[in-house]
N, C-alpha and C positions, 0 to 999 in steps of 0.2 A: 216816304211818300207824303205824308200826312203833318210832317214837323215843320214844313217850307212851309207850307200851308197856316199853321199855327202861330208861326211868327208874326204874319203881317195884320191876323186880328181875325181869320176867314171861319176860326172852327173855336168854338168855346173851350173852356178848361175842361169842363165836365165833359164834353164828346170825347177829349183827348183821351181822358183816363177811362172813359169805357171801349174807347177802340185799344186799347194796350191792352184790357183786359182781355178781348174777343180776338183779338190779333196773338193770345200767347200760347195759343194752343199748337199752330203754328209755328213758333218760335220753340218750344216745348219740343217738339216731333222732332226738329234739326238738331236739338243739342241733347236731349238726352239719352238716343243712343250711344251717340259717341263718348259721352262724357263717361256712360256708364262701362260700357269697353274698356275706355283709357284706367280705369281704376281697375277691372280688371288686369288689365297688362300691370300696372304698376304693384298692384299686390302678388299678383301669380308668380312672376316675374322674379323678384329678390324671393320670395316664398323657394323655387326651384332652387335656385340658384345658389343659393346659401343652404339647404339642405338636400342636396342631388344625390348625396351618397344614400340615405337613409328611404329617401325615395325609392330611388332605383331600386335598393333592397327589395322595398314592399311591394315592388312591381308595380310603381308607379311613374310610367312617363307622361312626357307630356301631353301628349295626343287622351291619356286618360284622363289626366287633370284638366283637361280640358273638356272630356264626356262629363267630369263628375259636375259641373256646371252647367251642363245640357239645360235644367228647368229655367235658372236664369236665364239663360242665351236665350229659351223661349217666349221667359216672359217679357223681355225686351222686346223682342219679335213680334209678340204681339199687341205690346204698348203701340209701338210704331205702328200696325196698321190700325189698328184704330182708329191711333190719330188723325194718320196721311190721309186711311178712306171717311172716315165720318164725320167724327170731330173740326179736324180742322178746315175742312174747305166749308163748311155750316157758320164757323165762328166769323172764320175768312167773310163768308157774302155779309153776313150779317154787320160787321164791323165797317164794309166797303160800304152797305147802304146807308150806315149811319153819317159818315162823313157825307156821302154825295147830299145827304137829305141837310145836313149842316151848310153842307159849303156851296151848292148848287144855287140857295137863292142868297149866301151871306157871299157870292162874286158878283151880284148884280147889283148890289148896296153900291150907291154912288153920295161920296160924302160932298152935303151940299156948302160945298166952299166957292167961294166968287159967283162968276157967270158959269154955267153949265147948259151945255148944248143939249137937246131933247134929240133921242133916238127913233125915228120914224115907225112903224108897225109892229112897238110894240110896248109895255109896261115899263114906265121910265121910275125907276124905284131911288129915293132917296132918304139915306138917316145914317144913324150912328148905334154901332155894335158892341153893348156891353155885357162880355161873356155870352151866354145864351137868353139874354133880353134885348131887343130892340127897339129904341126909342126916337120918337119925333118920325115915325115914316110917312115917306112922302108917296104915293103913287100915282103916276100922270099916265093916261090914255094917250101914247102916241104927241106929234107935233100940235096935232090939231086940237087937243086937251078937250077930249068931249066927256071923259071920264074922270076925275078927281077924287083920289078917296087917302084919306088920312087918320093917322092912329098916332096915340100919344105912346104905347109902350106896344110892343107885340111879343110873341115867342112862337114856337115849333111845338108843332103836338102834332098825336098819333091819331085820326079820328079813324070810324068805320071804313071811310071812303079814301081813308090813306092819310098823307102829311101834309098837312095844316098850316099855315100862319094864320094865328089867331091876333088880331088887333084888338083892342078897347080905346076907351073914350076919344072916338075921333066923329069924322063924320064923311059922308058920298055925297059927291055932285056926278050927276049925270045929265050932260046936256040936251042929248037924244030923248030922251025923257021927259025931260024939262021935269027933274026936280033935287032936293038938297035933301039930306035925310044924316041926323045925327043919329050915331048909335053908341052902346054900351060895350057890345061885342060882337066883332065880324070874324064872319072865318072864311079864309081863300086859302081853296087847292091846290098846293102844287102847280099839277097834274093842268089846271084850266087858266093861272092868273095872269099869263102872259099872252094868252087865244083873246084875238078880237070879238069872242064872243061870251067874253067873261061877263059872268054875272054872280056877283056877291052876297050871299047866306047873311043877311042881316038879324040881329038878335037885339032888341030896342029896350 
Protein backbone atom coordinates (compact mmCIF):
# COMPACT_ATOMS: atom_id res chain seq x y z
CA UNK A 1 0.00 0.00 0.00
CA UNK A 2 2.54 2.25 1.38
CA UNK A 3 5.91 1.08 -0.73
CA UNK A 4 4.35 2.64 -4.23
CA UNK A 5 3.91 5.45 -2.37
CA UNK A 6 7.55 5.56 -0.86
CA UNK A 7 9.21 5.27 -4.06
CA UNK A 8 8.20 8.46 -5.65
CA UNK A 9 9.43 10.64 -2.42
CA UNK A 10 5.56 10.94 -0.91
CA UNK A 11 6.26 9.39 2.76
CA UNK A 12 9.72 9.90 4.55
CA UNK A 13 12.13 7.08 5.64
CA UNK A 14 11.39 7.39 9.16
CA UNK A 15 7.18 7.08 8.46
CA UNK A 16 8.21 4.00 6.50
CA UNK A 17 9.93 2.16 9.51
CA UNK A 18 7.36 3.08 12.06
CA UNK A 19 4.37 2.06 9.86
CA UNK A 20 6.22 -1.59 9.55
CA UNK A 21 6.55 -1.39 12.86
CA UNK A 22 2.59 -0.69 13.67
CA UNK A 23 1.64 -2.51 10.61
CA UNK A 24 3.32 -6.09 12.27
CA UNK A 25 1.09 -6.86 14.64
CA UNK A 26 -0.96 -7.55 11.85
CA UNK A 27 1.28 -9.40 9.92
CA UNK A 28 2.25 -11.29 13.33
CA UNK A 29 -1.67 -12.51 13.81
CA UNK A 30 -1.45 -14.16 9.83
CA UNK A 31 1.78 -15.96 10.35
CA UNK A 32 2.03 -17.13 13.56
CA UNK A 33 -0.52 -19.39 13.99
CA UNK A 34 0.17 -21.11 11.02
CA UNK A 35 3.71 -21.21 11.37
CA UNK A 36 3.32 -22.58 14.71
CA UNK A 37 1.00 -25.58 13.58
CA UNK A 38 3.23 -26.32 10.62
CA UNK A 39 6.04 -27.16 13.23
CA UNK A 40 3.71 -28.86 15.16
CA UNK A 41 2.80 -31.34 12.26
CA UNK A 42 6.38 -31.56 11.29
CA UNK A 43 7.65 -32.58 14.72
CA UNK A 44 4.48 -34.73 15.76
CA UNK A 45 4.50 -36.24 12.72
CA UNK A 46 8.14 -38.21 12.12
CA UNK A 47 7.64 -38.24 16.30
CA UNK A 48 4.55 -40.96 15.56
CA UNK A 49 5.55 -42.27 12.96
CA UNK A 50 8.97 -43.50 13.69
CA UNK A 51 7.91 -44.54 17.10
CA UNK A 52 4.03 -46.04 16.52
CA UNK A 53 4.86 -49.30 17.94
CA UNK A 54 6.03 -48.14 21.51
CA UNK A 55 3.20 -45.44 21.28
CA UNK A 56 0.57 -47.50 20.82
CA UNK A 57 1.85 -49.63 23.55
CA UNK A 58 1.54 -46.81 25.96
CA UNK A 59 -1.86 -46.11 24.70
CA UNK A 60 -0.94 -43.43 22.98
CA UNK A 61 -2.78 -42.31 19.80
CA UNK A 62 -2.93 -39.78 18.15
CA UNK A 63 -6.02 -37.99 18.90
CA UNK A 64 -4.12 -38.18 22.56
CA UNK A 65 -1.11 -36.73 21.34
CA UNK A 66 -2.76 -34.38 20.10
CA UNK A 67 -4.97 -33.60 23.65
CA UNK A 68 -1.41 -33.71 25.33
CA UNK A 69 -0.86 -30.32 23.44
CA UNK A 70 -4.30 -29.03 24.31
CA UNK A 71 -2.44 -25.87 26.41
CA UNK A 72 -0.41 -25.01 23.32
CA UNK A 73 -3.22 -25.17 20.92
CA UNK A 74 -4.74 -22.75 23.51
CA UNK A 75 -2.13 -20.65 23.80
CA UNK A 76 -2.01 -20.00 20.12
CA UNK A 77 -5.58 -19.53 20.30
CA UNK A 78 -5.42 -17.15 22.32
CA UNK A 79 -2.33 -15.22 20.73
CA UNK A 80 -4.51 -14.93 17.92
CA UNK A 81 -7.35 -13.18 19.47
CA UNK A 82 -5.69 -10.96 20.84
CA UNK A 83 -4.15 -10.04 18.20
CA UNK A 84 -7.13 -10.04 15.55
CA UNK A 85 -9.48 -8.32 18.38
CA UNK A 86 -7.15 -5.61 20.07
CA UNK A 87 -3.90 -5.42 19.08
CA UNK A 88 -3.92 -5.34 15.61
CA UNK A 89 -6.70 -3.31 14.25
CA UNK A 90 -5.24 -0.38 17.15
CA UNK A 91 -1.65 -0.65 15.51
CA UNK A 92 -3.54 -0.99 12.03
CA UNK A 93 -5.48 2.71 12.55
CA UNK A 94 -2.62 4.02 14.04
CA UNK A 95 0.02 3.15 11.25
CA UNK A 96 -2.95 4.27 8.51
CA UNK A 97 -3.03 7.63 10.20
CA UNK A 98 0.39 8.10 10.04
CA UNK A 99 0.84 7.78 6.47
CA UNK A 100 -2.43 9.83 5.47
CA UNK A 101 -0.97 12.65 7.95
CA UNK A 102 2.53 12.09 5.85
CA UNK A 103 1.30 11.65 2.52
CA UNK A 104 -2.06 13.67 2.48
CA UNK A 105 -0.21 17.15 2.27
CA UNK A 106 3.57 15.55 0.88
CA UNK A 107 0.63 14.72 -2.62
CA UNK A 108 -0.08 18.32 -2.79
CA UNK A 109 3.91 19.35 -2.93
CA UNK A 110 4.12 20.67 -6.45
CA UNK A 111 7.82 20.82 -7.47
CA UNK A 112 8.39 24.22 -8.76
CA UNK A 113 9.95 23.50 -12.13
CA UNK A 114 9.18 25.72 -15.24
CA UNK A 115 5.79 27.49 -15.64
CA UNK A 116 3.10 26.10 -13.25
CA UNK A 117 -0.47 26.73 -13.49
CA UNK A 118 -2.20 27.92 -10.08
CA UNK A 119 -5.23 25.77 -9.03
CA UNK A 120 -8.24 28.08 -8.40
CA UNK A 121 -10.11 27.71 -4.76
CA UNK A 122 -7.54 26.60 -3.22
CA UNK A 123 -3.84 26.49 -1.47
CA UNK A 124 -1.44 26.06 -4.32
CA UNK A 125 1.60 24.55 -2.38
CA UNK A 126 5.04 24.42 -3.81
CA UNK A 127 8.80 22.93 -2.66
CA UNK A 128 10.83 20.08 -2.29
CA UNK A 129 10.75 16.91 0.11
CA UNK A 130 13.71 16.01 1.94
CA UNK A 131 12.85 12.84 3.94
CA UNK A 132 10.64 14.42 6.66
CA UNK A 133 11.81 18.20 6.22
CA UNK A 134 10.43 20.50 3.79
CA UNK A 135 12.24 22.99 2.28
CA UNK A 136 11.69 26.45 0.14
CA UNK A 137 7.57 26.11 0.61
CA UNK A 138 5.79 27.99 -1.25
CA UNK A 139 2.09 28.79 -0.46
CA UNK A 140 -0.33 30.68 -2.87
CA UNK A 141 -4.12 31.67 -2.00
CA UNK A 142 -5.91 30.50 -5.06
CA UNK A 143 -5.35 32.40 -8.76
CA UNK A 144 -5.93 35.60 -7.43
CA UNK A 145 -2.77 35.32 -4.94
CA UNK A 146 -4.46 37.44 -2.20
CA UNK A 147 -2.57 35.11 0.29
CA UNK A 148 1.32 34.59 0.18
CA UNK A 149 3.01 32.77 2.73
CA UNK A 150 6.41 31.07 2.68
CA UNK A 151 8.92 29.05 4.73
CA UNK A 152 12.47 28.21 4.35
CA UNK A 153 12.34 24.65 5.98
CA UNK A 154 9.01 23.12 7.49
CA UNK A 155 8.17 19.58 9.02
CA UNK A 156 4.87 17.75 10.51
CA UNK A 157 4.19 17.77 14.11
CA UNK A 158 1.58 16.52 16.46
CA UNK A 159 0.03 19.70 18.30
CA UNK A 160 -3.06 19.77 20.83
CA UNK A 161 -5.24 20.71 18.05
CA UNK A 162 -3.85 17.76 15.79
CA UNK A 163 -1.15 17.72 12.82
CA UNK A 164 0.74 20.60 12.04
CA UNK A 165 3.01 21.95 9.51
CA UNK A 166 5.16 23.88 11.21
CA UNK A 167 7.22 26.53 8.76
CA UNK A 168 10.13 28.85 10.08
CA UNK A 169 11.93 31.58 8.74
CA UNK A 170 9.66 32.67 6.04
CA UNK A 171 7.23 35.37 5.98
CA UNK A 172 2.75 36.27 5.07
CA UNK A 173 1.51 38.60 2.60
CA UNK A 174 -2.01 39.02 2.93
CA UNK A 175 -3.52 41.32 0.57
CA UNK A 176 -7.09 41.49 2.23
CA UNK A 177 -5.41 42.80 4.79
CA UNK A 178 -3.11 44.74 3.38
CA UNK A 179 -0.17 43.74 5.12
CA UNK A 180 3.50 41.49 5.07
CA UNK A 181 4.52 40.13 8.19
CA UNK A 182 7.87 38.14 8.60
CA UNK A 183 8.09 35.35 11.04
CA UNK A 184 10.32 32.88 12.97
CA UNK A 185 7.56 30.05 13.25
CA UNK A 186 4.26 29.44 11.71
CA UNK A 187 2.05 26.80 12.36
CA UNK A 188 -0.89 25.49 9.87
CA UNK A 189 -3.41 22.94 10.48
CA UNK A 190 -4.03 20.44 8.65
CA UNK A 191 -7.30 20.23 9.27
CA UNK A 192 -7.88 24.41 8.03
CA UNK A 193 -4.75 25.17 5.36
CA UNK A 194 -6.60 24.53 2.29
CA UNK A 195 -10.34 26.43 3.74
CA UNK A 196 -10.69 29.96 2.27
CA UNK A 197 -10.85 30.91 5.58
CA UNK A 198 -7.52 30.00 6.68
CA UNK A 199 -5.75 32.05 9.01
CA UNK A 200 -2.16 31.51 10.28
CA UNK A 201 -0.85 31.06 14.08
CA UNK A 202 2.03 33.38 13.63
CA UNK A 203 4.93 33.12 16.42
CA UNK A 204 7.33 36.32 15.64
Amino acid sequence: MFLSQAEVGRISAENILFALVLFSPGLINLVFPVSVFLAMGFVLTPLFRNHETVLTAGSMTTSRLLVSQKYLILGIFSISVLLSTFLAPYFTSKGEDLLDKDNSFASKILAPNGLVSLQADTFNVFGDKDNDIYRDLIFINSQSIDTFIYGTTGVIEDTASGASLVLYDGFLFDNQRNFISKFKKADIPFADYSSEEYVSTLIV
